[in-house]
N, C-alpha and C positions, 0 to 999 in steps of 0.2 A: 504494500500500500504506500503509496506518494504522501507523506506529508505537507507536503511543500503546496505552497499557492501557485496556480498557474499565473500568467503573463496576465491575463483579462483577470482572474478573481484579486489578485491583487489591486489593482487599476480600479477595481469595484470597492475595495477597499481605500484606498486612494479618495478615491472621489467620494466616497461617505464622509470621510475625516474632513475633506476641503467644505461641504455643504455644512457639518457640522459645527466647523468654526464658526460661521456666517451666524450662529446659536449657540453663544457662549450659556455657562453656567446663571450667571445672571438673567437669561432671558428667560430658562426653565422655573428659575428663583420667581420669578414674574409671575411667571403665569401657576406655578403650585399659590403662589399667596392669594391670588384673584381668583382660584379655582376655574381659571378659563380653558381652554381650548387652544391650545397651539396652530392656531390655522395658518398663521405665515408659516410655519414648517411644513405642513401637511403639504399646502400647496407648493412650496418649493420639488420638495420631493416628488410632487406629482409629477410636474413639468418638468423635471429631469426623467421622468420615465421608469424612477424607482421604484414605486409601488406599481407597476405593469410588471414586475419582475418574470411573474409567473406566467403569466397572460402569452398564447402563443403568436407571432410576429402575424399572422393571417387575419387576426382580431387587433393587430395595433399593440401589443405588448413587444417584449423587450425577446421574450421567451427563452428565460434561465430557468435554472434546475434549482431544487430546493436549498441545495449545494450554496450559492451565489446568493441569495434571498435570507439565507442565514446568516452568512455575512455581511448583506445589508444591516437586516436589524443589532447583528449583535455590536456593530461596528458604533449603530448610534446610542445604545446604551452605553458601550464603552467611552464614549465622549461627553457624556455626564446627559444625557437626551432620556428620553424618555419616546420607545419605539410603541409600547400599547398605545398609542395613541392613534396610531393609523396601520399596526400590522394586520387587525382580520381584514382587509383591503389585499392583502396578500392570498391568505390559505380559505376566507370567506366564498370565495367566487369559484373555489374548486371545484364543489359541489355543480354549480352551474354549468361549470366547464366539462365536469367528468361524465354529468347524467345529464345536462338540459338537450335540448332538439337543437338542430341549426337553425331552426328561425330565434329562436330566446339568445342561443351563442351571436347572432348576427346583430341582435337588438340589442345587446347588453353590453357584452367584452369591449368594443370600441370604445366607448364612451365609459365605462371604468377606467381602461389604458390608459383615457388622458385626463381622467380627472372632472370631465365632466358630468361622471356620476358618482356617488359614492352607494359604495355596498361594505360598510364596515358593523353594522349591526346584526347580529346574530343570533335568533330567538329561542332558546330551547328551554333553561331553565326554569321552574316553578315552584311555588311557594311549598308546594307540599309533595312534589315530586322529588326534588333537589339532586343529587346524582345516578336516581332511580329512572333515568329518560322516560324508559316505557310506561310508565304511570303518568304521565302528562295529562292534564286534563281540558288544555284548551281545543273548543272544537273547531271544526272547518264544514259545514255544512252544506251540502249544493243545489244550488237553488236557479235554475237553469243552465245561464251560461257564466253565473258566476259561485262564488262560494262565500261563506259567513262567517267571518271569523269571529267565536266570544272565550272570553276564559283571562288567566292573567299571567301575566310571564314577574320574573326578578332577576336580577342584578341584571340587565340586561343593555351593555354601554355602546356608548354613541348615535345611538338612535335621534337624539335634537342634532349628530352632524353628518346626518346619512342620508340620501333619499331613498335608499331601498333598505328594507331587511330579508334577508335568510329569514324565513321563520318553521317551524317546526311542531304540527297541531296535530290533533287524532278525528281522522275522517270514518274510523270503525269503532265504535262502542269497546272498552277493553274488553269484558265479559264475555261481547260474542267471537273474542279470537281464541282460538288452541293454540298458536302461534302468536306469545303477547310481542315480539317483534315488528306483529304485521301492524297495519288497520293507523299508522302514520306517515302523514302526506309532508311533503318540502313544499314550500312557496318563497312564490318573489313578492314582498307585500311592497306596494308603491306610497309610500310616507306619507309624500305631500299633497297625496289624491287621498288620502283617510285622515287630514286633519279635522277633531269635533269628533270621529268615531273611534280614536284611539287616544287614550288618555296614558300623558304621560307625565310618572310623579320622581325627579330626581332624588337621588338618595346621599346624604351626608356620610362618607364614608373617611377611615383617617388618608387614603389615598385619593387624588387628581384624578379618578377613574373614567367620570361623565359614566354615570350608570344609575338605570332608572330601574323602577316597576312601571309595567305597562297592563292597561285595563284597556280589553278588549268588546265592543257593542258594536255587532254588525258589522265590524273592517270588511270592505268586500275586495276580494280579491278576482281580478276574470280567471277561469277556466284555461286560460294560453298559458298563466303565469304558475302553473302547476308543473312543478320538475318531476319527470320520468315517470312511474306509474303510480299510481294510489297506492294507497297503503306499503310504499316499498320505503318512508324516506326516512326510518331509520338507519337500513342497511345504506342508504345515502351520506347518512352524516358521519355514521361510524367511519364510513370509507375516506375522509377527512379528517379523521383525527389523529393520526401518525403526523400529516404535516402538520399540523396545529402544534403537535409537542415537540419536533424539533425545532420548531421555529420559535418556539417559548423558550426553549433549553438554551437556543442562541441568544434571545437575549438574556437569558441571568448569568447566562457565561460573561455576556457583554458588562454587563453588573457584578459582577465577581474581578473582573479584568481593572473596572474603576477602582473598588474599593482596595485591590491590592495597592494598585499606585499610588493614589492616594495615599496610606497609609504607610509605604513605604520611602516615599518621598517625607511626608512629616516626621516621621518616625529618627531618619536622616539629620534632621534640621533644627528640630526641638531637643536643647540643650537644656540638661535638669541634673543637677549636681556636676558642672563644670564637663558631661559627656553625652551626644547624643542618647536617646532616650531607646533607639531602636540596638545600644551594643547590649544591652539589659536580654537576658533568654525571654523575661518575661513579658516582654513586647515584642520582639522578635520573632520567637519559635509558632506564636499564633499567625503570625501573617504569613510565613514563611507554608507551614499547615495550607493554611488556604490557597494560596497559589500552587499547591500540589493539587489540593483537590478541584481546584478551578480547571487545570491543565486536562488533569486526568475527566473533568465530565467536558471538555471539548472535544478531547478524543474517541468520545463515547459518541457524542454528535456529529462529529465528522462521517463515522461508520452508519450513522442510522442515517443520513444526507446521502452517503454514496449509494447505500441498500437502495433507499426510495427514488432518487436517479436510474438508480440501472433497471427499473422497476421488479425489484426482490417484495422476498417478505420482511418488514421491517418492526412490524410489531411490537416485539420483546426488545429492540434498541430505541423504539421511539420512545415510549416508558419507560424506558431504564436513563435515558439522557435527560427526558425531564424531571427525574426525581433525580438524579446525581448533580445535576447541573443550578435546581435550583437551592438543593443543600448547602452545595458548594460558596451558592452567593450568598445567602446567610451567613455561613461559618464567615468568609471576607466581608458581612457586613456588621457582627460583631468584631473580627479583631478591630477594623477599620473605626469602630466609635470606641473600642477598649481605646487604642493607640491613640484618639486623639481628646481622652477625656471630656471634660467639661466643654470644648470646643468643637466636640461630634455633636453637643445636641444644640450649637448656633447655628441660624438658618445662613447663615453666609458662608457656612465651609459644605454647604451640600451633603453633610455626611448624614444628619437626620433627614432630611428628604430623598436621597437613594433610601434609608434604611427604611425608610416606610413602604416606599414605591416595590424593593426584591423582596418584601415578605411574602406577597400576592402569590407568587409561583410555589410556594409550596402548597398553597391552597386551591389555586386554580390554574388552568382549565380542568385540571383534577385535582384532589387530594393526594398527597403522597400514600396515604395511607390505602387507597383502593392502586396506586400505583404496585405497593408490596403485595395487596391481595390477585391482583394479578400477574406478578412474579408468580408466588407460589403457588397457582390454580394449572396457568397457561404455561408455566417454563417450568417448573418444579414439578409440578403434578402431583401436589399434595389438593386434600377436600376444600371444596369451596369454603372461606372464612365469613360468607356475610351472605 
């Protein structure tokens, strides 16, 4: 296996770092205090063509591998950025792309590529379903040529900076399936055509996430904007979620990569008893720790990246890189506020708002905890634990 960057992934690399000067630490500082929306970012990246990463060149994307797209994101965390802000713009439109028809791939792909659509909202979650998908309860009901969306989603972000959402409802009664998999539909819901039918209530959370509850009365969706067959759009989403966790895992690598530096630069600088503070094992041997373990869940991601390129089975790496990977940023984002004591928790050294921002991964898009139960079920082959 090549560890080395090629000529173009570097270069991709390159040019993240150059866009993300242009977005010093101060302007993220900005916009976590006003709880806003980075839209001069988003849009920059648009218009370079970086969030088309995935998008293939025939629909106006850029058409790189998951490979190259990981290295976007992890590149702008590494720069003190903040990529959940516009990654499901990435792995969101997969679904579209992998199951929709050519007339939705023909209507849609272009105008994501360039930004003049946004599809970064993602609707699966629910209050009483929570990582139980198949229990979902909002419905989709059909009502000629179009459908009825009622029911209510949670933590469900960017939806006030999206015109479409991914959404994910049950078109069959649970009860009447043998198959609790089936009887779940995919749609494209169109935002700005169901304002007044979609009630959206922002959620005060300790992270900049833009994530709502949404309450559902009669959203109508048409009948076109239905991906691939009825009741299949679990087995849709699932097939989207390998990319989803390596492209998570790149960024807290990206977040693991800050807070080493960080910390090892301070640590460097800060003179405390007439010696650098980082020649002490007890400041040292933690950071040091973390940059192993930051290395080692890169190289975990690098392989589940290659897997899902060469189109293998990736499964067991795409889970295993995002629980390794987001551990990893935690362990570097306590040593990173250990090392810079009472000045990790000012908001001008960025080390408490990364440290708030890398907790999210070990919590979502999954739980590390269902990540180990599926170790042990699918790799192991030890009895289901839950």
């Amino acid at each position: 296996m090549d560890f080395n960057l090629t000529t173009e992934q570097q270069q991709i690399r390159d040019e993240i770092k150059k866009v993300c000067r242009e977005f010093p630490d101060a302007y993220w500082r900005d916009i976590d205090g006003k709880k806003a929306y980075p839209e001069a970012f988003v849009q920059k990246l648009s218009a370079l063509g970086w969030l088309a990463a995935l998008i293939p060149e025939e629909f106006g994307g850029t058409g790189l591998g998951i490979t190259e797209a990981s290295i976007i994101l992890e590149e702008i965390n590494h720069s003190g950025g903040v990529a959940t802000a516009c990654h499901a713009q990435m792995y969101t439109m997969g679904t579209l792309l992998r199951h929709g028809n050519a007339e939705q791939k023909k209507r849609y792909l272009p105008k994501i590529a360039t930004g003049e659509l946004r599809l970064q909202a993602f609707g699966v979650t629910e209050p009483n379903a929570g990582s139980e998908s198949t229990r979902i309860q909002t419905t989709a009901t059909k009502e000629g040529d179009r459908y009825l969306i009622n029911g209510e989603k949670i933590f469900i972000s960017r939806v006030l900076q999206s015109d479409l959402m991914l959404l994910l409802a049950r078109t069959t009664p649970y009860d009447d399936l043998t198959d609790k998999t089936r009887g779940l539909s995919v749609f494209i819901v169109d935002l700005k055509a169901n304002q007044g039918k979609l009630e959206v209530k922002p959620l005060d959370l300790m992270i900049n996430h833009h994530t709502n509850a949404l309450f559902f009365d009669n959203v109508e969706v048409p009948v076109e904007n239905l991906i691939g067959e009825e009741g299949m759009g679990f087995r849709y989403i699932i097939d989207g979620w390998n990319a989803e966790r390596i492209l998570v895992a790149a960024e807290a690598v990206g977040d693991g990569r800050w807070f080493v530096e960080r910390a090892a630069k301070y640590a460097s600088e800060r003179i405390v008893f007439g010696r650098p503070i980082g020649a002490n094992q007890g400041v040292q041997f933690p950071i040091a720790k973390a940059h192993t373990a930051v290395a080692a869940a890169a190289l975990m991601r690098d392989k589940a990246a290659a897997l899902f390129d060469a189109g293998e089975p990736c499964g067991p790496e795409a889970n295993m890189t995002k629980y390794l990977a987001s551990e990893a940023a935690w362990e570097a984002a306590n040593a990173c506020i250990d090392c810079h004591g009472g000045y990790g928790f000012a908001e001008e050294y960025d080390v408490e708002r990364k440290f708030r921002e890398c907790r999210l991964y070990k919590t979502a898009p999954i739980n590390n905890n269902l990540v180990l139960a599926y170790v042990g079920e699918h790799i192991l082959g030890m009895t289901r634990s839950y």
